[in-house]
N, C-alpha and C positions, 0 to 999 in steps of 0.2 A: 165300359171297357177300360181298363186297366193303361195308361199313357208308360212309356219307358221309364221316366223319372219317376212314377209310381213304384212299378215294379223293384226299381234299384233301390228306391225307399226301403220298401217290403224287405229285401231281401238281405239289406244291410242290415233292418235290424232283429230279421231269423240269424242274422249271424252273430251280431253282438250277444244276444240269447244263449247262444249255444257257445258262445265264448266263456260267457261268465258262469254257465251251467259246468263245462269242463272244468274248469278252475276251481269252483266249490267243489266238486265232487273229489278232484285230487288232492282239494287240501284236507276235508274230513276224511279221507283215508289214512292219509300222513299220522292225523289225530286218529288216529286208530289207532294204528300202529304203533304211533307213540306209547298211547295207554295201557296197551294189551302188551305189546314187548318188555317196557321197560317194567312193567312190573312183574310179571311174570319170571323175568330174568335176572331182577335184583332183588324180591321180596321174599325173605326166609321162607322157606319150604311150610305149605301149611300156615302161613301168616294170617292174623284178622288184623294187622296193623294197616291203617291209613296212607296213602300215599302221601310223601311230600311233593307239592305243587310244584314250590321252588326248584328241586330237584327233576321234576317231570320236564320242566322248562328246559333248564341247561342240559340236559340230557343233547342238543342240537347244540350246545356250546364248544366243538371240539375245533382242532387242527386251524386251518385258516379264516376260521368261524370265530377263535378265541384273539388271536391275531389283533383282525380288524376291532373286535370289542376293545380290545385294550389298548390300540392306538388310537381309536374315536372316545376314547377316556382321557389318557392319559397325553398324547402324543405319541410323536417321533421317540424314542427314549436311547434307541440305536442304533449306529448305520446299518446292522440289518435288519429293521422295520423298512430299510425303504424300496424292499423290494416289492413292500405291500402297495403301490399305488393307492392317493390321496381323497380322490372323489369318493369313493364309498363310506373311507371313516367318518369325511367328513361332513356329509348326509346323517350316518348314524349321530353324531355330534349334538348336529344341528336340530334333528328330532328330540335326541333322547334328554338336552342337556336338563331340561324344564324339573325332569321325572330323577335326576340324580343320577347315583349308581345302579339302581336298581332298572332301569327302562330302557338301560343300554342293547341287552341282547334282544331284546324285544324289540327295539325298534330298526337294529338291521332285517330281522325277519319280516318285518312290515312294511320297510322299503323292497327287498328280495320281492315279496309276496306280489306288491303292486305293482313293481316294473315289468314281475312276469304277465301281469293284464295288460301292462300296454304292448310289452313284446308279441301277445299273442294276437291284438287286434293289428297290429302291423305285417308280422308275419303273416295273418291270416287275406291280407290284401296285397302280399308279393305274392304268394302260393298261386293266388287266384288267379293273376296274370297266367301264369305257366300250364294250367290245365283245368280249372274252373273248382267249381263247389266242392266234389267230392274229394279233390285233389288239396285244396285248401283245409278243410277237416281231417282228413288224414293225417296232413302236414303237422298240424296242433296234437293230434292224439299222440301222433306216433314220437312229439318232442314231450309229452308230457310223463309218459308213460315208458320212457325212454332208463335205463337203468341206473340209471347216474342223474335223475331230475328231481331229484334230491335235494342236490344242492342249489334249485330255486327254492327252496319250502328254510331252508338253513339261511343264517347270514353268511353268504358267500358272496361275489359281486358277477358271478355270471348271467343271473338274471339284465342286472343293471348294464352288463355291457353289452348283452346281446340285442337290450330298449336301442340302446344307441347306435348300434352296428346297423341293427336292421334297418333304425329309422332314419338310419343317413341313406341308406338305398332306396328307402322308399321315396324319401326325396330330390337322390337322384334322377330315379322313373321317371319323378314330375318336374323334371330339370329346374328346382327349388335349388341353388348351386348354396347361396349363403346357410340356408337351413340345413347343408349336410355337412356344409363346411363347420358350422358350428357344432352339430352333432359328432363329426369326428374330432375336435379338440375333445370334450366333454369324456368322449370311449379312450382317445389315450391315455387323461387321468384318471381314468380307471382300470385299465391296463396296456402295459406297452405295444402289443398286437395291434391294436388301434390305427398305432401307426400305417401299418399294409391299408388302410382304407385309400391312404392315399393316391396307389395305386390305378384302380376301380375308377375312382372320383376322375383321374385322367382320361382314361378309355373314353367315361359316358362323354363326357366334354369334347372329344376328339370324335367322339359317331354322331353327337347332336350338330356338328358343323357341316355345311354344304361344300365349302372350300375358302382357302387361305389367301385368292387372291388381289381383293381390294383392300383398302385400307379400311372398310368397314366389317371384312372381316377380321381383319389382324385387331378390331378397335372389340368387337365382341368374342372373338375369343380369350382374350385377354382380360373381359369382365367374367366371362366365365370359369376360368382357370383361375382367377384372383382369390376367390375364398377358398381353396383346397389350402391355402399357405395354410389358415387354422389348425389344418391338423397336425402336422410337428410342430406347431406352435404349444397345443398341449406336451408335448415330449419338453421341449423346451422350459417349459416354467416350470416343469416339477425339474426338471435338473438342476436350473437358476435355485430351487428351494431346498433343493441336496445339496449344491454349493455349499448355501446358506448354513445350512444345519450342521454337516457333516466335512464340509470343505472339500468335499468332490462330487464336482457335477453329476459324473456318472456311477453315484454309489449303488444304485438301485441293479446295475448290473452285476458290479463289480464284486456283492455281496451273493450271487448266486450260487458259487462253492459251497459257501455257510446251508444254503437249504439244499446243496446234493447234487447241484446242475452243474452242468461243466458242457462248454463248446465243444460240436463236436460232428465229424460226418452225418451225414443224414441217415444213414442204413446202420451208424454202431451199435444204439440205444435197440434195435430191433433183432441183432447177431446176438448181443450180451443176453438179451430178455431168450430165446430160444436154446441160449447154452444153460443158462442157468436155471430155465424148467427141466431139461434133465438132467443136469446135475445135484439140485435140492432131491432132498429123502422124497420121495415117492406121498402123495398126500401133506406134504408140510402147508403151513399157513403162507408162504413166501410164492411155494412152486403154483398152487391155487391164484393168486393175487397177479404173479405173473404171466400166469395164462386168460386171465381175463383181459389184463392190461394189452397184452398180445393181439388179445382178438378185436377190440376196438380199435387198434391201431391196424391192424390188416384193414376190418372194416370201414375205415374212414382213407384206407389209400382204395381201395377197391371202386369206392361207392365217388368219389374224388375224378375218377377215370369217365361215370359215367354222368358227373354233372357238365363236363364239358361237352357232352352228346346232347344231354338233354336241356339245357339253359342258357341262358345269357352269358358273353365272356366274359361279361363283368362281373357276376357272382362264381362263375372257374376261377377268376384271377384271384380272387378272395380267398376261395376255398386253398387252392394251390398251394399258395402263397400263406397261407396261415398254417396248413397242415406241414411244410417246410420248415414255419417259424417252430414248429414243437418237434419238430423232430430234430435241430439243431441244438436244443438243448435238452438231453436227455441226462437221468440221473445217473450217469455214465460209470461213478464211483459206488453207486450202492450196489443192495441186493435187486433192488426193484427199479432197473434202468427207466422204463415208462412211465414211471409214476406220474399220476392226473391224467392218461391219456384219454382217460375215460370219463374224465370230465372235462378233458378241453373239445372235448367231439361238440359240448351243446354248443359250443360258441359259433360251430360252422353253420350256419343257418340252412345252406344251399342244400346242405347232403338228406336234410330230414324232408324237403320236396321232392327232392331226385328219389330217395325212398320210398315217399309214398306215390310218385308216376310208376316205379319199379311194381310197388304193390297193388296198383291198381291194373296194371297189364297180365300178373301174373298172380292170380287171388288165394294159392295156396301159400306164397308169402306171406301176403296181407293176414293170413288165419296163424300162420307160425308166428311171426309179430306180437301181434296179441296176444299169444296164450303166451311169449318165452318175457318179452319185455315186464309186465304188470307181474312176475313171477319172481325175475332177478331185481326188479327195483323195487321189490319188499325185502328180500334177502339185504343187499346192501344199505337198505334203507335203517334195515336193523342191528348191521355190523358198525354203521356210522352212529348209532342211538348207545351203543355201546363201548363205546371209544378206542375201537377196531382201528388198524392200518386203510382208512377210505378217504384218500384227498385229491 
């Protein structure tokens, strides 16, 4: 007969299994798609001409994919690189530098690739808390397959910040306080959101206490509250190195007019985006772009309402609190006010649980999911291989 810690055995590693199974199976898709798109879509009509490799590759080289490649090359080069946050380049750097020029995009893709395995075995052990197995599998398909999960398979650094976002929570859980604390420095050098962990990292500190009135507790919650400094501690050194470079601490802000953002109420970016789907021609490539951007952002306030039903308040505060951060910077000036909104959704970890508890209560969602998700993240998957408006 089977003891408990058998079982948990067992069952961890049907999960790691079915982990690493998801993850193959969406990356030779990607490589599908790559192969079958890009050629199809760039090789003369009626071609027997060979593909070039090299070109197969970068085909996944665009928008803030090209970015990070050329500042893990080259550097800083100017103060609007530094809106790009420094930990990502400088992983790809630090991989690629052995292999030269040539190993650069390749090795963002391969850090992207692999933080997405550890993201998914982390996430796949917060999920499980909230509603067990099928709720945890869900969790992972419905992020993988999600229409913008993409840009884990691309050098982008959402994979990398969501390893870190998550795995500070999960160390929250296990009230590991310096392990989170270090993991949120780590997520703010690689983007400034990171910051909001700080947040979160509060609460669990403030629910794990009994009460404030000896001096033994005032002496442990003060060990415990001591490692959150870490995390504007990251904010801080990249400033101190924007200083350095640029002679303003805060260039990394201060350059985000240069890429189209501009401060701004939190409901403009969402007026602008619905004025200008009926104002663009009927079918333009804009009014499409913006009515996707649209629907992800209703989606992520919608689904935002009901993580605080169904989860911890400390992954609401998160959620909240990060979907506020992107809606205060909307591309307020362009054509496509929301622009990323549709890629800032993988970052919120909470909403892809709360989804799939939604989908497991209600199973003709769970079946529209699947068929609508795996459908629109080959579409864009192929707008982005083809250096289409997808960032």
């Amino acid at each position: 007969m089977l003891t408990q810690e058998s079982h948990q055995h067992i069952m961890k590693r049907l999960a790691v299994r079915d982990i690493l199974w998801l993850f193959l199976v969406t990356r030779v898709i990607f490589l599908i798609i790559t192969y079958i798109a890009y050629i199809l879509l760039t090789a003369p009509k009626y071609s027997t001409t060979g593909v070039n490799l090299h070109a197969l590759l970068t085909s996944w080289n665009h928008w803030d994919a090209s970015n990070y490649i050329r500042i893990a090359q080259f550097g800083y080069q100017s103060i609007y690189d530094t809106a790009f946050f420094p930990l990502f380049p400088l992983l790809i750097h630090a991989l690629a530098f052995p292999f030269h020029s040539g190993g650069y995009l390749l090795a963002g893709m391969l850090i992207s690739n692999l933080a997405l395995i550890g993201t998914l075995y982390i996430f796949y052990q917060i999920a499980l808390d909230f509603g067990g197995e099928q709720i945890a599998r869900r969790s992972l398909l419905y992020l993988c397959i999600f229409p913008t999960a993409f840009f884990f398979f691309t050098a982008y650094n959402e994979s990398l910040f969501l390893l870190l976002t998550s795995g500070a929570f999960l160390a929250l859980r296990r009230q590991r306080w310096w392990l989170a604390g270090i993991l949120g420095l780590l997520a703010t050098l690689t983007r400034s959101a990171g910051i909001i962990l700080f947040v979160p990292y509060c609460y669990e500190v403030w629910l794990s206490l009994d009460s404030l009135h000896t001096l033994k507790d005032i002496t442990l919650a003060i060990r415990r509250i001591l490692p959150s400094v870490c995390i504007p501690l990251g904010l801080l050194l990249y400033s101190l190195y924007c200083w350095h470079i640029t002679g303003y601490p805060l260039a990394f802000a201060s350059v985000q007019s240069h890429w189209g953002r501009a401060l701004a109420w939190p409901w403009e970016g969402t007026i602008k985006t619905i004025g200008e789907i009926f104002w663009l021609p009927f079918g333009s490539f804009y009014q499409v772009h913006d009515l996707i951007d649209l629907s992800a952002t209703i989606g992520f306030l919608v689904l935002t309402v009901f993580v605080w039903r169904k989860m911890r308040i400390s992954y609401a505060l998160w959620t909240t609190l990060l979907v506020l951060y992107v809606l205060l910077s909307p591309g307020i000036n362009t054509i496509d006010p929301l622009v990323s909104n549709q890629r800032f959704i993988l970052e919120m970890f909470p909403l892809f649980i709360t989804l799939a508890i939604l989908g497991n209560e209600h199973p003709r969602l769970h079946q529209s999911i699947t068929l609508l998700f795996p459908a629109l993240l080959a579409t864009l998957s192929i707008l982005f291989l083809m250096g289409k408006w997808m960032v």
